[in-house]
N, CA, C and O of each residue as an XYZ file, in Angstrom:
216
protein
N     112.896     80.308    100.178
C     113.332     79.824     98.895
C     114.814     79.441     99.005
O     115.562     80.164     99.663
N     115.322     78.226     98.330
C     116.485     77.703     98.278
C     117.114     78.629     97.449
O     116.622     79.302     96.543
N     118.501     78.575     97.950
C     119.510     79.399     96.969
C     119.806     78.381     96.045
O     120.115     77.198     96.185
N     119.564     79.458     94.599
C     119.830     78.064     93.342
C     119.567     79.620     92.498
O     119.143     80.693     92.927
N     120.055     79.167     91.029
C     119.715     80.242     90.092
C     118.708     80.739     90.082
O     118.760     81.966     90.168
N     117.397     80.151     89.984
C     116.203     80.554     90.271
C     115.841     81.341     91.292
O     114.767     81.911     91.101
N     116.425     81.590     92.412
C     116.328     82.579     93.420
C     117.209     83.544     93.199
O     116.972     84.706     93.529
N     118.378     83.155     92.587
C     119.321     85.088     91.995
C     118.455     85.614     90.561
O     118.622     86.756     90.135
N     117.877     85.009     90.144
C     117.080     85.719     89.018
C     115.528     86.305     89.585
O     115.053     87.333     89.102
N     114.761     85.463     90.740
C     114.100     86.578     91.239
C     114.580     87.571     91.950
O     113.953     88.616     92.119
N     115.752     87.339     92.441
C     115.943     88.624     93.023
C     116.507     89.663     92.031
O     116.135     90.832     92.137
N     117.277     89.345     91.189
C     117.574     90.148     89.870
C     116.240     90.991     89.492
O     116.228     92.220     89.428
N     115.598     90.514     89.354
C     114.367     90.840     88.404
C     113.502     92.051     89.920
O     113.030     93.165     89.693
N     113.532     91.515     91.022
C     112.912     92.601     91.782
C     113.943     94.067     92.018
O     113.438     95.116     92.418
N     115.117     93.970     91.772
C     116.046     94.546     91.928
C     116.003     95.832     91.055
O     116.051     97.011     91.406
N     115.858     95.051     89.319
C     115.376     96.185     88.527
C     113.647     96.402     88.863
O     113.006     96.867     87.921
N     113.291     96.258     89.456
C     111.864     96.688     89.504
C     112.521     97.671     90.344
O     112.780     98.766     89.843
N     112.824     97.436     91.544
C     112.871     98.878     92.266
C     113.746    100.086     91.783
O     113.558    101.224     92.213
N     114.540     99.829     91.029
C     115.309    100.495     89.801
C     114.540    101.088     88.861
O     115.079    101.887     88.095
N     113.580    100.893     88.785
C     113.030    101.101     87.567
C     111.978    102.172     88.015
O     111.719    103.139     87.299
N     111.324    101.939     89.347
C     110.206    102.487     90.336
C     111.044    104.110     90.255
O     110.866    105.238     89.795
N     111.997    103.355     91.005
C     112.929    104.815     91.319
C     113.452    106.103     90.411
O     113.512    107.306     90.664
N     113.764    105.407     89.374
C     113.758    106.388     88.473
C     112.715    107.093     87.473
O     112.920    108.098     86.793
N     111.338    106.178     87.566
C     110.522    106.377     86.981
C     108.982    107.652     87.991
O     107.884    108.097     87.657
N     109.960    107.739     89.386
C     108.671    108.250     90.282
C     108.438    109.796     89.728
O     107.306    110.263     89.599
N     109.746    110.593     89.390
C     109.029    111.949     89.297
C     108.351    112.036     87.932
O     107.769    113.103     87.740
N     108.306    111.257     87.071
C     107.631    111.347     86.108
C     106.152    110.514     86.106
O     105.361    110.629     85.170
N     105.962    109.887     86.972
C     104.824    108.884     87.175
C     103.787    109.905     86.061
O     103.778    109.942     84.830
N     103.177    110.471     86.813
C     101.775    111.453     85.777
C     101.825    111.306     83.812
O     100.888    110.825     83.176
N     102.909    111.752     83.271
C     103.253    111.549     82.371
C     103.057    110.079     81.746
O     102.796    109.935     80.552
N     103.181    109.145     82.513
C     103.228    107.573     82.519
C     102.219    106.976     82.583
O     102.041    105.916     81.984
N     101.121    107.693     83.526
C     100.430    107.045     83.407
C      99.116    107.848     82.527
O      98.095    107.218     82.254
N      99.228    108.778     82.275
C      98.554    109.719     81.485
C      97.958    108.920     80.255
O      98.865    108.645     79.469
N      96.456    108.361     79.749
C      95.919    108.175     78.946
C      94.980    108.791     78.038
O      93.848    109.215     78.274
N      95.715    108.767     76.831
C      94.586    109.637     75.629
C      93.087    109.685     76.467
O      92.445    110.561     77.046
N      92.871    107.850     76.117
C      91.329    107.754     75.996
C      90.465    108.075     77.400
O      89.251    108.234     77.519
N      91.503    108.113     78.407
C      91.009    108.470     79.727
C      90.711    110.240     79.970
O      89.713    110.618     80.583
N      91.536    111.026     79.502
C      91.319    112.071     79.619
C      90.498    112.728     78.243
O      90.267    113.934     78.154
N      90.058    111.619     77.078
C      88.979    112.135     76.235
C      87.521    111.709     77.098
O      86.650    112.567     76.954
N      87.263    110.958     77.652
C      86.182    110.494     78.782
C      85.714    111.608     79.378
O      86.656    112.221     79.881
N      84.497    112.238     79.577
C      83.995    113.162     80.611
C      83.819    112.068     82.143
O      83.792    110.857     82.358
N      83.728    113.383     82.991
C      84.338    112.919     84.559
C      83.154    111.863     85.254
O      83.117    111.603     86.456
N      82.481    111.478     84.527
C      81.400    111.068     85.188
C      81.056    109.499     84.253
O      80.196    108.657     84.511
N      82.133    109.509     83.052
C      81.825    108.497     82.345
C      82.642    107.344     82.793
O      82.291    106.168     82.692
N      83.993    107.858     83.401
C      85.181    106.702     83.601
C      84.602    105.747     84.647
O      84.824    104.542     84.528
N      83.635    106.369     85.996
C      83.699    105.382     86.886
C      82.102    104.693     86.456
O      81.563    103.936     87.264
N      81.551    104.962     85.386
C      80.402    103.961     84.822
C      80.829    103.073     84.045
O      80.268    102.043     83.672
N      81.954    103.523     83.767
C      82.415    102.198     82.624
C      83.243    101.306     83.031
O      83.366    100.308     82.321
N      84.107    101.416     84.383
C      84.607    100.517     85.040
C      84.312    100.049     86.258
O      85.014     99.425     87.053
N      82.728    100.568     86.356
C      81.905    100.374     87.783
C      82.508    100.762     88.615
O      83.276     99.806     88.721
N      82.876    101.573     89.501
C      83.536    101.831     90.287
C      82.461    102.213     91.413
O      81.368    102.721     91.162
N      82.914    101.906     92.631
C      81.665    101.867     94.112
C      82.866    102.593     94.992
O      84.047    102.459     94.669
N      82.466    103.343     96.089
C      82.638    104.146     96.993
C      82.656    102.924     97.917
O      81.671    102.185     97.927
N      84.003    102.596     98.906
C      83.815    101.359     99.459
C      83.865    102.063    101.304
O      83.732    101.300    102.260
């Protein structure tokens, strides 16, 4: 990619991503923690999003 604004703003933008990764890792669980996923019994989540053993 040519250097031009458009290449300091993707890199801006990946910059806070890894910024964002980083401060966000010891809390990940919390984050990704869903009501409706943990109201689901254990056997319902991977029928409802098909899920296969690959």
């Amino acid at each position: 990619m040519k250097l031009s604004p458009y290449h300091e703003r993707v890199v801006n933008v990946m910059e806070e991503g890894v910024k964002f990764t980083l401060l966000t890792r010891d809390c990940a669980s919390d984050l990704v923690d869903r009501h409706s996923e943990r109201r689901e019994s254990a056997g319902a989540l991977p029928r409802r999003v098909n899920l296969r053993s690959i």
